[in-house]
N, C-alpha and C positions, 0 to 999 in steps of 0.2 A: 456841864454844858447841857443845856437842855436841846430833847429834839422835837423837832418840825416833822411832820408829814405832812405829805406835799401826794397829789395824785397826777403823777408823772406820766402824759402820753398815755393814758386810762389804768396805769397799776401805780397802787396805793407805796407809797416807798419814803424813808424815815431818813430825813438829813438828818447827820451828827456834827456841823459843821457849827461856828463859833454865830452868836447872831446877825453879826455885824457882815458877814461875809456876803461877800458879792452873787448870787443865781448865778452866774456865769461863772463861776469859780466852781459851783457846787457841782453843775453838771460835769463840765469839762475833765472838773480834777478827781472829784468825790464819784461821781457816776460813769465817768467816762463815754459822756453823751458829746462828744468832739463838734456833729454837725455845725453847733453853733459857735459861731467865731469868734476870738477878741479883738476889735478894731481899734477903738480910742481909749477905749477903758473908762469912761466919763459919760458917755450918751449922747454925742455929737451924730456918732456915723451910724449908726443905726443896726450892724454888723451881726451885733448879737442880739438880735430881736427875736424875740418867743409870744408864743401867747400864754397869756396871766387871765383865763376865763376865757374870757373871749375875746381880749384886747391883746395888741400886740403893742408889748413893750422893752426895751431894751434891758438884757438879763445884767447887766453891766451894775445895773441902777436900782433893780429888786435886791432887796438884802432879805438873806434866810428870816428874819425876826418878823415881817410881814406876807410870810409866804405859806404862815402854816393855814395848813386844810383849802390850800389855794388847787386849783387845776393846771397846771401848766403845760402843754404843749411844745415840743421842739420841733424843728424839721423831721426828725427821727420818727417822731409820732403821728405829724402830718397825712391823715390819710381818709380816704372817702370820696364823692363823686368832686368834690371842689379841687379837694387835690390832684385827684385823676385827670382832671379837665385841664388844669392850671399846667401840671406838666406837660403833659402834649402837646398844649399850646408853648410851652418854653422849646420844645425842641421845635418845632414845627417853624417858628417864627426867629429857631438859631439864637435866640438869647443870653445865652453865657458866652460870654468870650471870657475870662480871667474866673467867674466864681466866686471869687471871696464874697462877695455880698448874696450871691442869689438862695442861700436858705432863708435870710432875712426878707429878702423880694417874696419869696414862698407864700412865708409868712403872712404878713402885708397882703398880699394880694389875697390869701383865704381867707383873711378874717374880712375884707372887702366885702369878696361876692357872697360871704355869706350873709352878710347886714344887704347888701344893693345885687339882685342878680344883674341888672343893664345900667352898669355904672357908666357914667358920661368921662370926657376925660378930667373936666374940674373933678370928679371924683375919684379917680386915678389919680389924677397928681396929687392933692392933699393924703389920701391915706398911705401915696409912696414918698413923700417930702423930707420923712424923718431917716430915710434909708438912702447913704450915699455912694452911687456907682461909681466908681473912677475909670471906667472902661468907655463910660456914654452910652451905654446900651439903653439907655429909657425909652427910646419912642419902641426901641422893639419891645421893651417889658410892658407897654400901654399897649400895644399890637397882640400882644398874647392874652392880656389880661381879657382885653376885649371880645377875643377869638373864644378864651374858657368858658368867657359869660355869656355867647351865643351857643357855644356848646351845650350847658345847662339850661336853655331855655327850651 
């Protein structure tokens, strides 16, 4: 089986996992990076969304055979002033009610502000469209997004 290195939340680290395997597999099972969720297993809900560079995509749907010498980011790893701001803004604006989704929202929402600091809400809603709440919390996750990006400004 050959391995993948993958730089994991900024340290360099070596899947041994088959190629075909699912990122979401690799973390959870192989790394024990739990943060990120299994929702549908297909890429509908958006659950298990990570960033692949600088893009947030669902780890459901990245297979180890494309991931080598990739950057990957988890919630785990999520950290610096976007993050800082983002979560504040999540507590502040009371946004979690249930959780299963909100490392994915994290997600999403940082690789946002970091591409738009004064993201309008057409830009909130498409870059959070692939990510599904079942709680209903989005106007408050549009209320914090917005709250972080005036933070950072």
């Amino acid at each position: 089986m050959p391995m993948v290195q993958v730089t994991l939340n900024g340290k360099t680290v070596t899947v041994n996992s088959a190629p075909d395997t699912p990122l979401l597999w690799v973390l959870r099972c192989e790394l024990g990076l739990t943060g990120t969720k299994f929702g549908c297993g297909v890429g509908i809900c958006g659950a298990c969304t990570v960033l692949v560079g600088k893009e947030p995509k669902p780890a459901c749907r990245e297979l180890v055979k494309g991931i080598n010498n990739a950057r990957v980011t988890t919630i785990e790893g999520l950290d610096g002033p976007v993050a800082d701001a983002l979560r504040k803004a999540w507590i502040a604006c009371d946004v979690v009610q249930c959780g299963y989704c909100q490392s994915a929202q994290l997600i999403a929402a940082a690789a946002l502000l970091t591409r738009r600091r004064a993201p309008s809400d057409a830009d909130i809603n498409a870059a959070m469209k692939d990510i599904a709440c079942r709680c209903g919390t989005f106007p408050r996750i549009r209320r914090a997004i917005h709250m972080a990006a005036s933070a950072l400004r």
